[in-house]
PDB file as gemmi writes it, atoms N, CA and C in Angstrom:
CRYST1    1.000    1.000    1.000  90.00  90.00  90.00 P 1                      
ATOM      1  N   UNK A   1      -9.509 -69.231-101.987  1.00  0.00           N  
ATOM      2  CA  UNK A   1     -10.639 -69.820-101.330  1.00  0.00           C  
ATOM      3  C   UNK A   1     -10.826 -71.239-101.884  1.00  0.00           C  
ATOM      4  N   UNK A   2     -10.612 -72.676-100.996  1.00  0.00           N  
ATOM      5  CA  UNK A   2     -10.860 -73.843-100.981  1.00  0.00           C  
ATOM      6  C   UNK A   2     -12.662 -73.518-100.923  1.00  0.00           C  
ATOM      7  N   UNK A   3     -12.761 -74.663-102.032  1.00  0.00           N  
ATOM      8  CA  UNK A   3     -13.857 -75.078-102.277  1.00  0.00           C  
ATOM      9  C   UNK A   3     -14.438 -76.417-102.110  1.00  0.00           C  
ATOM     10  N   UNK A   4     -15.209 -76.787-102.117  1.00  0.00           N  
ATOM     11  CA  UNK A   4     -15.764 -78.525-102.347  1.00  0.00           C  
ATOM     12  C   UNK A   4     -15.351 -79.178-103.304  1.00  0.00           C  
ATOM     13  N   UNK A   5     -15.524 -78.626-104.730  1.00  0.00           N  
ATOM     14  CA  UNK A   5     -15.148 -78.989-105.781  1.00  0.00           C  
ATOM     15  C   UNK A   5     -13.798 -79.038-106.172  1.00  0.00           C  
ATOM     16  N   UNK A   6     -12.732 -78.056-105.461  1.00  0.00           N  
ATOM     17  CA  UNK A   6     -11.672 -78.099-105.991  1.00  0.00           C  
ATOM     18  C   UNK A   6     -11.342 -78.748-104.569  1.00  0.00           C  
ATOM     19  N   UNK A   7     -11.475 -79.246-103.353  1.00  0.00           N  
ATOM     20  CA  UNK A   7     -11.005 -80.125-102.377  1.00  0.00           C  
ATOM     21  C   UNK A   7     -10.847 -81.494-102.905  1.00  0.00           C  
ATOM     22  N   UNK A   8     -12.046 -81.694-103.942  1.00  0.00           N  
ATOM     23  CA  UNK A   8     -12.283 -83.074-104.360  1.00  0.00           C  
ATOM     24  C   UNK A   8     -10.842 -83.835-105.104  1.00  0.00           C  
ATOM     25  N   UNK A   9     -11.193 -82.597-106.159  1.00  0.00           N  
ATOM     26  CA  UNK A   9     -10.635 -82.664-107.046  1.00  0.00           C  
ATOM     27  C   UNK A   9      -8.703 -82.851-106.518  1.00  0.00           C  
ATOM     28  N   UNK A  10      -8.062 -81.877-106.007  1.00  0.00           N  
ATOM     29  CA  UNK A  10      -7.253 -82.081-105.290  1.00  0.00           C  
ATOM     30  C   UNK A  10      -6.674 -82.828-104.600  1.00  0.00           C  
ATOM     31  N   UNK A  11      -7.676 -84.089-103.880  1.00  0.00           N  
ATOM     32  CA  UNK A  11      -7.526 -85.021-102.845  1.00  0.00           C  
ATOM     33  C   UNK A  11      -7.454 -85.962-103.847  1.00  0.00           C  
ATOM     34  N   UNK A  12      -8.373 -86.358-105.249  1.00  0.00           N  
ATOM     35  CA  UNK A  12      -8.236 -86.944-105.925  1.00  0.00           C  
ATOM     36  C   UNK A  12      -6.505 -87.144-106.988  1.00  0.00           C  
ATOM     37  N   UNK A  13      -6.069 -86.242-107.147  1.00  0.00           N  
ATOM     38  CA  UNK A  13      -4.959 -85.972-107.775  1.00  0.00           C  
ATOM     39  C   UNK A  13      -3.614 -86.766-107.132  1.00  0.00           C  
ATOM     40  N   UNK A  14      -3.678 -85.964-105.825  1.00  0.00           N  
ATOM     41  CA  UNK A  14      -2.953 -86.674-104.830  1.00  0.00           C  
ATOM     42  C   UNK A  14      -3.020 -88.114-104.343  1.00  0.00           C  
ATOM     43  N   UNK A  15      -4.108 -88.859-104.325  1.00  0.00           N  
ATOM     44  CA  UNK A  15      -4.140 -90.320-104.667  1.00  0.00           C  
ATOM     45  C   UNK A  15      -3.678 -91.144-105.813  1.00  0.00           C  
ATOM     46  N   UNK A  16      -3.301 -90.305-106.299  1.00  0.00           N  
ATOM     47  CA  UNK A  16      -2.580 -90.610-107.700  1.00  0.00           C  
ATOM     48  C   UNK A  16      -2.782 -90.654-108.863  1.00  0.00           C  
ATOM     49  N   UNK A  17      -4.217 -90.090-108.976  1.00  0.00           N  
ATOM     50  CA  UNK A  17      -4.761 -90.404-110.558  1.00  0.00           C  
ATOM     51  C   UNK A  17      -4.377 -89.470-111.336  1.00  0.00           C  
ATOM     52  N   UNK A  18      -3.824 -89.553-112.594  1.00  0.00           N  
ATOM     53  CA  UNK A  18      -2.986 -88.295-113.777  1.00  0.00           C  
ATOM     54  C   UNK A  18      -4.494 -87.160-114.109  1.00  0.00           C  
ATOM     55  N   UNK A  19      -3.611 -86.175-113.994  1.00  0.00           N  
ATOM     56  CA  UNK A  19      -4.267 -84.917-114.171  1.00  0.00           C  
ATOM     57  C   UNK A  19      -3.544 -83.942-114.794  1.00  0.00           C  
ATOM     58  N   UNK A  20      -4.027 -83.531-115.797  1.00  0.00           N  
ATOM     59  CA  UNK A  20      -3.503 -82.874-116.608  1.00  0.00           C  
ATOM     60  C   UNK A  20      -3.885 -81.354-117.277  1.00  0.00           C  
ATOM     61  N   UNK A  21      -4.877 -80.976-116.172  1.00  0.00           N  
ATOM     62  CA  UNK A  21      -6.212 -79.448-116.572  1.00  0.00           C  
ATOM     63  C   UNK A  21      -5.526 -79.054-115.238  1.00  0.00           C  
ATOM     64  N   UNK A  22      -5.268 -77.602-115.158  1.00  0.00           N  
ATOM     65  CA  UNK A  22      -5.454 -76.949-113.738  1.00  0.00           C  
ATOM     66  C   UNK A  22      -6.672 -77.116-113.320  1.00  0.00           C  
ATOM     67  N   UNK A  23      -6.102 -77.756-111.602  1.00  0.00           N  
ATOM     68  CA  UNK A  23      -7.733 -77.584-110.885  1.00  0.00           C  
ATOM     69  C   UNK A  23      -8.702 -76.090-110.604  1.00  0.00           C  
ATOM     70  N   UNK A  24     -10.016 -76.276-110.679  1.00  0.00           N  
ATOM     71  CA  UNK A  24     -10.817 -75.467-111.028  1.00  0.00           C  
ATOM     72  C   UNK A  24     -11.459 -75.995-110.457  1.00  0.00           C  
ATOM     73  N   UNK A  25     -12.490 -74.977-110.347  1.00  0.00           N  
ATOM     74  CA  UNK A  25     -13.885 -75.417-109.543  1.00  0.00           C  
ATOM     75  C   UNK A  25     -14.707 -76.727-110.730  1.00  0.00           C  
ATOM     76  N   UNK A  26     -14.067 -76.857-111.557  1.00  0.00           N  
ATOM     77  CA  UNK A  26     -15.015 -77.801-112.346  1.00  0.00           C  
ATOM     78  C   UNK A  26     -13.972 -78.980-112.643  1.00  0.00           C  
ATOM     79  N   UNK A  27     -13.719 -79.769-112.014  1.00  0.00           N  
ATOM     80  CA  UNK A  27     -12.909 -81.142-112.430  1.00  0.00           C  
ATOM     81  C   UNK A  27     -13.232 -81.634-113.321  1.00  0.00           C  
ATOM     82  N   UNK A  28     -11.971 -82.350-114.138  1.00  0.00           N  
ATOM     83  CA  UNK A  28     -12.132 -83.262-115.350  1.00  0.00           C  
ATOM     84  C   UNK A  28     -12.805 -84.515-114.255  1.00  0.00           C  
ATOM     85  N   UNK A  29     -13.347 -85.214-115.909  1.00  0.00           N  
ATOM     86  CA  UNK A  29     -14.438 -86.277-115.535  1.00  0.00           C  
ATOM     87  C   UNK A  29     -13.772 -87.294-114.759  1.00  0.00           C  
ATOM     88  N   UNK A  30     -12.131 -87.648-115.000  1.00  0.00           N  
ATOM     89  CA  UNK A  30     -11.920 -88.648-114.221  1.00  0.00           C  
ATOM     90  C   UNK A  30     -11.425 -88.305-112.831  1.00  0.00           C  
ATOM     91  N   UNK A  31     -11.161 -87.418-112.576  1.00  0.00           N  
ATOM     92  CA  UNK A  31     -10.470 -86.841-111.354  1.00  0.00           C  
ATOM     93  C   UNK A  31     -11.757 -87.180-110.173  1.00  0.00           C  
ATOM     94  N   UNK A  32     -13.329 -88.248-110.654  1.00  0.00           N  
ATOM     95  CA  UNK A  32     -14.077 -87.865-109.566  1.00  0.00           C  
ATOM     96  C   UNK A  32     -14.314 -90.001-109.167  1.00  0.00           C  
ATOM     97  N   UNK A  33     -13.553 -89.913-109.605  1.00  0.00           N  
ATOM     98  CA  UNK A  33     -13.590 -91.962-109.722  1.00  0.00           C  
ATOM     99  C   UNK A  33     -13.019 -92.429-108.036  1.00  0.00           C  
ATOM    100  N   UNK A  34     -12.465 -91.445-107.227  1.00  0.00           N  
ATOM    101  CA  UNK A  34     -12.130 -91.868-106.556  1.00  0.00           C  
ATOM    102  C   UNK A  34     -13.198 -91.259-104.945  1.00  0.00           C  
ATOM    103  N   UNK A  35     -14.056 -91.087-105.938  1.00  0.00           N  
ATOM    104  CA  UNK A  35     -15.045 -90.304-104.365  1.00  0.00           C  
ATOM    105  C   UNK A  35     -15.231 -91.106-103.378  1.00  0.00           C  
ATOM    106  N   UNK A  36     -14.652 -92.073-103.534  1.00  0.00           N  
ATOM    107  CA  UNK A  36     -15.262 -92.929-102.091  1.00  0.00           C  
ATOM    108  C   UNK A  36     -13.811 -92.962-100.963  1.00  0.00           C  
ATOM    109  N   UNK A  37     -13.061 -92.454-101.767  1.00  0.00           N  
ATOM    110  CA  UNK A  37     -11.623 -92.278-101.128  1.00  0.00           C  
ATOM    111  C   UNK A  37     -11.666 -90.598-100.273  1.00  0.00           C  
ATOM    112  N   UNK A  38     -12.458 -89.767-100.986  1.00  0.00           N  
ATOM    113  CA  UNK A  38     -12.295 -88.689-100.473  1.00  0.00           C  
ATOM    114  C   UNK A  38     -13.490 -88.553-100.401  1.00  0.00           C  
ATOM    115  N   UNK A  39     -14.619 -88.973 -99.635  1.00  0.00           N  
ATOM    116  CA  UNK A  39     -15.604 -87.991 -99.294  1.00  0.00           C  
ATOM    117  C   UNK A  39     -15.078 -88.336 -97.420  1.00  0.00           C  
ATOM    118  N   UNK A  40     -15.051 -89.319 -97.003  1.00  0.00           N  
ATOM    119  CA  UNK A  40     -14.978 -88.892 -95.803  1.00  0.00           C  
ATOM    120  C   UNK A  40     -13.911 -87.825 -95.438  1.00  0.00           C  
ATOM    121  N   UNK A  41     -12.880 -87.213 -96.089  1.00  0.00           N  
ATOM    122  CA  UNK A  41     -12.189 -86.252 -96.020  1.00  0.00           C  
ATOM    123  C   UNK A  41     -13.355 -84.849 -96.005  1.00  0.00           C  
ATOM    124  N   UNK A  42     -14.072 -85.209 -97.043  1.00  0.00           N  
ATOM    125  CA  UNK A  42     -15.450 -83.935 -96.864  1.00  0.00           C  
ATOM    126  C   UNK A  42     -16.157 -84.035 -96.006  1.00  0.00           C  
ATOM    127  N   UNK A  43     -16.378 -85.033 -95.613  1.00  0.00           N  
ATOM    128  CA  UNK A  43     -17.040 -84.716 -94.498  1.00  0.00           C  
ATOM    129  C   UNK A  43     -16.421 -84.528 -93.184  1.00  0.00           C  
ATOM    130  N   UNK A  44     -15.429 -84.281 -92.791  1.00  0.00           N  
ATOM    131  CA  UNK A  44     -14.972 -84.081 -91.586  1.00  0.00           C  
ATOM    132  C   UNK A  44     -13.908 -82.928 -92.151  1.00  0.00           C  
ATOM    133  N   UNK A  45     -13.995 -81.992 -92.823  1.00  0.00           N  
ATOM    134  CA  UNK A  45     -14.060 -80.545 -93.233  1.00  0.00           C  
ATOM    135  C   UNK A  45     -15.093 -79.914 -92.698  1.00  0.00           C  
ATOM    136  N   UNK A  46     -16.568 -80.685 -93.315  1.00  0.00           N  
ATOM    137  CA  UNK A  46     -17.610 -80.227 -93.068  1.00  0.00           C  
ATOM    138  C   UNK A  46     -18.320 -80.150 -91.754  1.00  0.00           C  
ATOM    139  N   UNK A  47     -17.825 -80.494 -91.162  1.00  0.00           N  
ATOM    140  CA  UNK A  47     -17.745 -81.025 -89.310  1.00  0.00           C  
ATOM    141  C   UNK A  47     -17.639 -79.251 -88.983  1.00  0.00           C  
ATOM    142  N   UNK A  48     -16.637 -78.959 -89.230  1.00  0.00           N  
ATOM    143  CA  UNK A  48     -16.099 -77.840 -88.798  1.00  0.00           C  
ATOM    144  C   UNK A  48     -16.693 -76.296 -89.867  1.00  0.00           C  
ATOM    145  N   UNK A  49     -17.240 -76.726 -90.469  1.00  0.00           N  
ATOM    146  CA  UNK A  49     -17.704 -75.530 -91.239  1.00  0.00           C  
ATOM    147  C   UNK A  49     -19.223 -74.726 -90.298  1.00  0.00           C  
ATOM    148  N   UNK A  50     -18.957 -73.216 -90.120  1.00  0.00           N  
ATOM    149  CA  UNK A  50     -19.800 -72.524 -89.547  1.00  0.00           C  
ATOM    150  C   UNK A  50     -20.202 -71.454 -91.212  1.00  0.00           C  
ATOM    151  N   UNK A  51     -21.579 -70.694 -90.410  1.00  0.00           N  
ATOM    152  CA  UNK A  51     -22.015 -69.619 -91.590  1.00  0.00           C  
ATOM    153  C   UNK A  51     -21.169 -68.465 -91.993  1.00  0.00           C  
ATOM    154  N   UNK A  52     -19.738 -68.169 -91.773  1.00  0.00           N  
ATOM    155  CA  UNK A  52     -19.101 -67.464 -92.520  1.00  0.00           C  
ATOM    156  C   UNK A  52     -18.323 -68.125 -93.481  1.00  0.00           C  
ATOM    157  N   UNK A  53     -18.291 -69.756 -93.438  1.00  0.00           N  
ATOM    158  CA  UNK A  53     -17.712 -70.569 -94.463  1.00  0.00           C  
ATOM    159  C   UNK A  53     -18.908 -71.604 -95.248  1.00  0.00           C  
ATOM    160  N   UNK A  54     -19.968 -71.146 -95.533  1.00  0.00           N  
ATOM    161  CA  UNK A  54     -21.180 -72.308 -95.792  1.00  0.00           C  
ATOM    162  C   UNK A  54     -21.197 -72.182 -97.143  1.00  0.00           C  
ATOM    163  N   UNK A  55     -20.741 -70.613 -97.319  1.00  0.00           N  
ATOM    164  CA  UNK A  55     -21.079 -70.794 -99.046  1.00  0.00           C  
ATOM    165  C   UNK A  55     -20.150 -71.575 -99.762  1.00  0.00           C  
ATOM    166  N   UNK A  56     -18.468 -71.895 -99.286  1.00  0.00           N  
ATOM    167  CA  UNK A  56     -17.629 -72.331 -99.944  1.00  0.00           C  
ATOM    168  C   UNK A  56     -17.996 -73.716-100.008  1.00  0.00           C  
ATOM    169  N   UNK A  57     -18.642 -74.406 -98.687  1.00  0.00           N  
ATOM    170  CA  UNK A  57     -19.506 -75.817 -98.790  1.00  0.00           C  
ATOM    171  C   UNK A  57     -20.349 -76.125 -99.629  1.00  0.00           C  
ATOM    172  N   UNK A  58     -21.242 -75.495 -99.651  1.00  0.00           N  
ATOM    173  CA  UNK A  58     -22.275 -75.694-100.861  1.00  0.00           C  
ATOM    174  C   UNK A  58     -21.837 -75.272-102.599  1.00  0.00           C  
ATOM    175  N   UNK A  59     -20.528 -74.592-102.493  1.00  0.00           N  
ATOM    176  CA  UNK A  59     -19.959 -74.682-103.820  1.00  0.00           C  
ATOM    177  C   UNK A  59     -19.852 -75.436-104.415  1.00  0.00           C  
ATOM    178  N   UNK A  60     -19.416 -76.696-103.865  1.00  0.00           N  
ATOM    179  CA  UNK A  60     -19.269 -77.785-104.931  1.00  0.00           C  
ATOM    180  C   UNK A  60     -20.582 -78.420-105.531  1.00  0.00           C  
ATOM    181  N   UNK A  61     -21.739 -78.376-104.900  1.00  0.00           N  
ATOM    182  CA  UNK A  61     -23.142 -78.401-105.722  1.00  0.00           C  
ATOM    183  C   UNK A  61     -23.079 -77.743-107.006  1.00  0.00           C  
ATOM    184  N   UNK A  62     -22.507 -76.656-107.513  1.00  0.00           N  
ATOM    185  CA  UNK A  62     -22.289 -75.738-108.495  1.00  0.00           C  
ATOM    186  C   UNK A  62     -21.590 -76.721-109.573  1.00  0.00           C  
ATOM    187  N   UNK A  63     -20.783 -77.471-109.182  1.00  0.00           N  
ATOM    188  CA  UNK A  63     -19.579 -78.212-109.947  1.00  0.00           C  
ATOM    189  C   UNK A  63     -20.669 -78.562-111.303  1.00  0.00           C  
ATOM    190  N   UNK A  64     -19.767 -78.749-112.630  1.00  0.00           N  
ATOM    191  CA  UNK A  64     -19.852 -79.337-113.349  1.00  0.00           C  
ATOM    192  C   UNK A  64     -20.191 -81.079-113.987  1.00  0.00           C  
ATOM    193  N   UNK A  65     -18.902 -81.571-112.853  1.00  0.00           N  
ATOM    194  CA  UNK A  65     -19.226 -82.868-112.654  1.00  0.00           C  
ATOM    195  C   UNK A  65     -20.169 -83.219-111.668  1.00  0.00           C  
ATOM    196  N   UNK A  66     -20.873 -84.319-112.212  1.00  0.00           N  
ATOM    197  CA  UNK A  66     -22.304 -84.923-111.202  1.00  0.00           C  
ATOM    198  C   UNK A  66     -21.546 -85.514-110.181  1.00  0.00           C  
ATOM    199  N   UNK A  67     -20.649 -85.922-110.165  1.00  0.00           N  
ATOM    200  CA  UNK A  67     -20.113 -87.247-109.056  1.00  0.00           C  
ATOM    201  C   UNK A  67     -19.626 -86.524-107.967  1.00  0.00           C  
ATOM    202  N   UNK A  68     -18.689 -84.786-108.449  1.00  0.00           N  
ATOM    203  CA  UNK A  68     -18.432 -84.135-107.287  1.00  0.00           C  
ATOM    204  C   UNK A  68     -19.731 -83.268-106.641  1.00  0.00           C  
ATOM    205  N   UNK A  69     -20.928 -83.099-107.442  1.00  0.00           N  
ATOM    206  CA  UNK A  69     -22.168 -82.404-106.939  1.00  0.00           C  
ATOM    207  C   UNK A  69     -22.397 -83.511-105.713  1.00  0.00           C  
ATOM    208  N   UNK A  70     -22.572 -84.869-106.210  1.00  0.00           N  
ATOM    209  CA  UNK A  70     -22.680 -85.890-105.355  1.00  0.00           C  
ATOM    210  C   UNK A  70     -21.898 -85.686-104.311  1.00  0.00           C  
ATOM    211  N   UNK A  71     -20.771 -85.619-104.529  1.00  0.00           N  
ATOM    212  CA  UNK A  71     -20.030 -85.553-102.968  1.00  0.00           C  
ATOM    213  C   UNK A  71     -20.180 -84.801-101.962  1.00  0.00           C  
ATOM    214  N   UNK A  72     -20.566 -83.437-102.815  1.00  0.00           N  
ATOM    215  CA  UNK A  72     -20.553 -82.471-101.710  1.00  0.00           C  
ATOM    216  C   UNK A  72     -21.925 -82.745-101.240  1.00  0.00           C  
ATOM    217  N   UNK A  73     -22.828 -82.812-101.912  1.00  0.00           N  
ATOM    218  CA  UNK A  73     -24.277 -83.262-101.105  1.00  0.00           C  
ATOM    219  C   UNK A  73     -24.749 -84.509-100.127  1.00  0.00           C  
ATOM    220  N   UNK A  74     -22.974 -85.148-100.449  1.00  0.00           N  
ATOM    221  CA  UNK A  74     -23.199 -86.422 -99.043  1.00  0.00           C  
ATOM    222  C   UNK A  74     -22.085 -85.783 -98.043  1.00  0.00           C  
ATOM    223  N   UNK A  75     -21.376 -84.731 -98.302  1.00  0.00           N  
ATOM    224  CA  UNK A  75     -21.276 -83.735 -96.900  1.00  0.00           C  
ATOM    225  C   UNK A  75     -21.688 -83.111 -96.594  1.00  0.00           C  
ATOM    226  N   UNK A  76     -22.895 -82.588 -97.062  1.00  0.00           N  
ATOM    227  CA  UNK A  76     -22.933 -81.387 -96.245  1.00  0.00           C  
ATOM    228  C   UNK A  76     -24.032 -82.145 -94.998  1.00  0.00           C  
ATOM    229  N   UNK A  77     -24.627 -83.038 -94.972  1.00  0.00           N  
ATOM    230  CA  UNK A  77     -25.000 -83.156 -93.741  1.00  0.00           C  
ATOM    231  C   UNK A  77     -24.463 -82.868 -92.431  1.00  0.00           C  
ATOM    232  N   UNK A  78     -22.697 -83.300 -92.899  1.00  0.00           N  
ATOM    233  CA  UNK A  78     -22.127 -83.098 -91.879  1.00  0.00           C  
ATOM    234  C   UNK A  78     -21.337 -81.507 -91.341  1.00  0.00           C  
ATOM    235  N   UNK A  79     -22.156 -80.795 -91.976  1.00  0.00           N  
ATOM    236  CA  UNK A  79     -22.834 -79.146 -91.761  1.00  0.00           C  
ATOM    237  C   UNK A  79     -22.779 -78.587 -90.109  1.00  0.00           C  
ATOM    238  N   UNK A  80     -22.663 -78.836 -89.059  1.00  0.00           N  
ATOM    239  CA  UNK A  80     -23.290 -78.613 -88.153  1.00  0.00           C  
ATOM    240  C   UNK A  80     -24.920 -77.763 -88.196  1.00  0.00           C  
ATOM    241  N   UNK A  81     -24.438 -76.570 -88.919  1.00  0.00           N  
ATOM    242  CA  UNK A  81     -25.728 -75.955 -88.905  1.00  0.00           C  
ATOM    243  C   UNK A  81     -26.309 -76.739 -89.420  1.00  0.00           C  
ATOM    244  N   UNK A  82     -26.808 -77.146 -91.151  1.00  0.00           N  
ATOM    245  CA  UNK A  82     -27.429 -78.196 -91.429  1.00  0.00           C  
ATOM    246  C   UNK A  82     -27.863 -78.807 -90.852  1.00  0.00           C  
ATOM    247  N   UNK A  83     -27.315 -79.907 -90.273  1.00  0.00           N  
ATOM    248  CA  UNK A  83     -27.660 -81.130 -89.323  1.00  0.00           C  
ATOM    249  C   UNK A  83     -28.388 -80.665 -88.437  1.00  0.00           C  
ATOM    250  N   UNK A  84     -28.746 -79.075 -87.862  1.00  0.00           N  
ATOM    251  CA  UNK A  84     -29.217 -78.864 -86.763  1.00  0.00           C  
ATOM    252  C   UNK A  84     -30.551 -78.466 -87.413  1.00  0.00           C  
ATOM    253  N   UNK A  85     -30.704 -78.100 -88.771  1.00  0.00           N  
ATOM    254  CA  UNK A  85     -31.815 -77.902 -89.248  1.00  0.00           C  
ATOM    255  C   UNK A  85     -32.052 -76.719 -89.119  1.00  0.00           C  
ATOM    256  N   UNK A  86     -31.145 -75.798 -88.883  1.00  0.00           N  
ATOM    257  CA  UNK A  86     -30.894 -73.946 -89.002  1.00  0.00           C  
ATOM    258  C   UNK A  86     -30.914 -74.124 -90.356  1.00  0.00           C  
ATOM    259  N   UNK A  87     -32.141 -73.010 -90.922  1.00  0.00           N  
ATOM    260  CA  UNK A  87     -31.944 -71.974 -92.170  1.00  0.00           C  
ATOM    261  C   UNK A  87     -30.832 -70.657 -92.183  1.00  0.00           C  
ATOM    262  N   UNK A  88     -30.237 -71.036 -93.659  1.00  0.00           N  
ATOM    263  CA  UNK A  88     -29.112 -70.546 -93.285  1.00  0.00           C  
ATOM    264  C   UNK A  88     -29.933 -68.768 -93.857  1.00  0.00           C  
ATOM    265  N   UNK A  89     -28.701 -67.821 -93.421  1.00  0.00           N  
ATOM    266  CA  UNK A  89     -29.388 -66.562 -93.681  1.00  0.00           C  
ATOM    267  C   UNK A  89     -28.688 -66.316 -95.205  1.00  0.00           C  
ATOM    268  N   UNK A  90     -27.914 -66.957 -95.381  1.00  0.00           N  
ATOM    269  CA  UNK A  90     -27.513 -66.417 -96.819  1.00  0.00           C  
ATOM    270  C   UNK A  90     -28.422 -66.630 -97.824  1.00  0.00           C  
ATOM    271  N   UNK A  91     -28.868 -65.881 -98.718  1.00  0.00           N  
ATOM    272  CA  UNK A  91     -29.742 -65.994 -99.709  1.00  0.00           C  
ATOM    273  C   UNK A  91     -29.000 -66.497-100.959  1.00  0.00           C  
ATOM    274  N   UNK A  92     -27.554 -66.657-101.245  1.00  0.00           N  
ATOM    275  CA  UNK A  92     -26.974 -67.061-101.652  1.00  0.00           C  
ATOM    276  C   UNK A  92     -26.662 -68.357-101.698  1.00  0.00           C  
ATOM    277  N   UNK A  93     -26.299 -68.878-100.493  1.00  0.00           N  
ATOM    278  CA  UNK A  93     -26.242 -70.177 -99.681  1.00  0.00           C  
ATOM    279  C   UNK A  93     -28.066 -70.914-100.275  1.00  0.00           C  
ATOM    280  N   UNK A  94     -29.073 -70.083-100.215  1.00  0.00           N  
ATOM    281  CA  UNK A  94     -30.107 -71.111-100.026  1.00  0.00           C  
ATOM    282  C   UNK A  94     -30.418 -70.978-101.389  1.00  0.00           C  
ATOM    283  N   UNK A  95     -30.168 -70.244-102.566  1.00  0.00           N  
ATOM    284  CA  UNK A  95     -30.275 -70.473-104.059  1.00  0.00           C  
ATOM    285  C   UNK A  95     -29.328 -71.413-104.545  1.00  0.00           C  
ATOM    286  N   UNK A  96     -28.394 -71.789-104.050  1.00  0.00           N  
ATOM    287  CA  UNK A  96     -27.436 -72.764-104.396  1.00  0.00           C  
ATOM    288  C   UNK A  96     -27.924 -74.222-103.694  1.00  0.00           C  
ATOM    289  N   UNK A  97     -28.408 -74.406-102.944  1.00  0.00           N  
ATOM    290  CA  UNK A  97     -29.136 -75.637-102.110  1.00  0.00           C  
ATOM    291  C   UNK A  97     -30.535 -75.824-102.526  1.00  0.00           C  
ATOM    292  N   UNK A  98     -31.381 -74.661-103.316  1.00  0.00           N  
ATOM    293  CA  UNK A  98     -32.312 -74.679-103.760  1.00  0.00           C  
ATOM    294  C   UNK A  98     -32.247 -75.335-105.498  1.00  0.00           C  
ATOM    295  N   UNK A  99     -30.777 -74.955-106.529  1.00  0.00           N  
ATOM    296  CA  UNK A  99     -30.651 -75.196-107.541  1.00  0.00           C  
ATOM    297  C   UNK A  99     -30.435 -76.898-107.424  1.00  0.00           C  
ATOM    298  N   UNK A 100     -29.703 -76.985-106.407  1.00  0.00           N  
ATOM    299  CA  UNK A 100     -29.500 -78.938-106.065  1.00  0.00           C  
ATOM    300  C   UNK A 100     -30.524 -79.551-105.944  1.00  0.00           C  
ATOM    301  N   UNK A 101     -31.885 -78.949-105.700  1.00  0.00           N  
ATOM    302  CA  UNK A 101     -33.052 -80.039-105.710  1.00  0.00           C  
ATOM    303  C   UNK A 101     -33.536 -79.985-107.292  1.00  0.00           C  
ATOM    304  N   UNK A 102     -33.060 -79.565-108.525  1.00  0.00           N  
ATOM    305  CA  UNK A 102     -33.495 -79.598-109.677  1.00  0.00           C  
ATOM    306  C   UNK A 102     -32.272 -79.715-110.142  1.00  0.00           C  
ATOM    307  N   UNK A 103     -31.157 -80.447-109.702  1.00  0.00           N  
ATOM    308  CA  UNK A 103     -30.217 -81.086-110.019  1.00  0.00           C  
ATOM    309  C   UNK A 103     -30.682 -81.546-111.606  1.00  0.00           C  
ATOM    310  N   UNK A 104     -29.464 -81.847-112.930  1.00  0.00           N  
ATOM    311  CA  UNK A 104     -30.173 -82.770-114.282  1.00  0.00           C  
ATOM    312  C   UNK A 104     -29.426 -84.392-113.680  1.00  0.00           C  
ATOM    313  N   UNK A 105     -28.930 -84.101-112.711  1.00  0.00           N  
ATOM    314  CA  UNK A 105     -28.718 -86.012-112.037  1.00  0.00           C  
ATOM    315  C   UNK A 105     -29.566 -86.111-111.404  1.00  0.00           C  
ATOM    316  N   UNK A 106     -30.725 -87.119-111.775  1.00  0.00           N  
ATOM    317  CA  UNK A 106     -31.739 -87.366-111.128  1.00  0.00           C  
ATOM    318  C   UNK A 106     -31.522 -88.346-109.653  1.00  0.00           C  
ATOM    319  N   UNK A 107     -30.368 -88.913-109.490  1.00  0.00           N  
ATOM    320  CA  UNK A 107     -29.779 -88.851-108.153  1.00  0.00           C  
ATOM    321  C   UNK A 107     -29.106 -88.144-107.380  1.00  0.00           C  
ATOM    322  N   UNK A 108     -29.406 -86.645-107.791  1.00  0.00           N  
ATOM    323  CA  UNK A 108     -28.558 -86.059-106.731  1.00  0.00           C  
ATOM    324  C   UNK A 108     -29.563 -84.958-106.748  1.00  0.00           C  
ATOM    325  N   UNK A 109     -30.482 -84.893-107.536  1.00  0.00           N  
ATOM    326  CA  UNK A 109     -31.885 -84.147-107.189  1.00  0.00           C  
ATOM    327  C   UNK A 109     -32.606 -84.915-105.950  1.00  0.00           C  
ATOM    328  N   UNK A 110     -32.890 -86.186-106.208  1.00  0.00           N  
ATOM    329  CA  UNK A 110     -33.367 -87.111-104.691  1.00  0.00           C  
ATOM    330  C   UNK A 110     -32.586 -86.392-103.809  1.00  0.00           C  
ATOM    331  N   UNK A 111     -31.359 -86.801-104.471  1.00  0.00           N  
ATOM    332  CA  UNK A 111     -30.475 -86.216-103.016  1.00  0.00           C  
ATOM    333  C   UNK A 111     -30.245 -85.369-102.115  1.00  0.00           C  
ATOM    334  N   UNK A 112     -31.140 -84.073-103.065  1.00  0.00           N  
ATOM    335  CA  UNK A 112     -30.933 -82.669-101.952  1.00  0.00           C  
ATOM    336  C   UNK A 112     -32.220 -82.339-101.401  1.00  0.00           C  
ATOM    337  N   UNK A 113     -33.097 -83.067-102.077  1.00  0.00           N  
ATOM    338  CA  UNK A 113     -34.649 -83.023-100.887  1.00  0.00           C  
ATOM    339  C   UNK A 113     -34.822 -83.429-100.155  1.00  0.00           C  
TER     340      UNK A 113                                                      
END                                                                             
């Protein structure tokens, strides 16, 4: 199961930056320097994500690193459901979108309210 965090991380690698940890849902710190290279890749993943794939979207909020929490929280707008402003039914899904508004990056706490 592809995740947010390990998409990042992945897309990042492949642009060329040395990596040297198996990818994991928690990327080393530099593997996230290139988010501006790969978020529009997240977001047009996220285009296509419905509610039997929402929790693997909002996974990367979970991440370790702030910069990939960041990323995934500037895709998921592009959610369909999201964007449509459907509550999702997973109670899972909405404790994980609920932990992102008390984010300890105080920009990516803004970010999920």
């Amino acid at each position: 199961m592809l995740t947010i965090s390990m998409l990042t991380c992945t897309a990042v690698c492949r642009a060329g930056q040395e990596h040297t940890q198996r990818v994991t849902t928690t990327p080393s710190q530099h593997c996230c320097s290139c988010r501006e290279r790969v978020q529009p890749l997240l977001g047009s993943l996220c285009r296509g994500v419905g509610e039997p794939e929402l929790m693997q979207a909002v996974s990367g909020l979970l991440a370790g690193s702030a910069a990939v929490r960041a990323a995934a929280l500037a895709a998921l707008p592009s959610v369909p459901l999201l964007a449509e402003g459907v509550t999702p039914d997973s109670g899972e899904v909405l404790a994980v979108l609920a932990l992102a508004r008390h984010d300890v990056n105080e920009d990516n706490a803004a970010a999920a309210t």
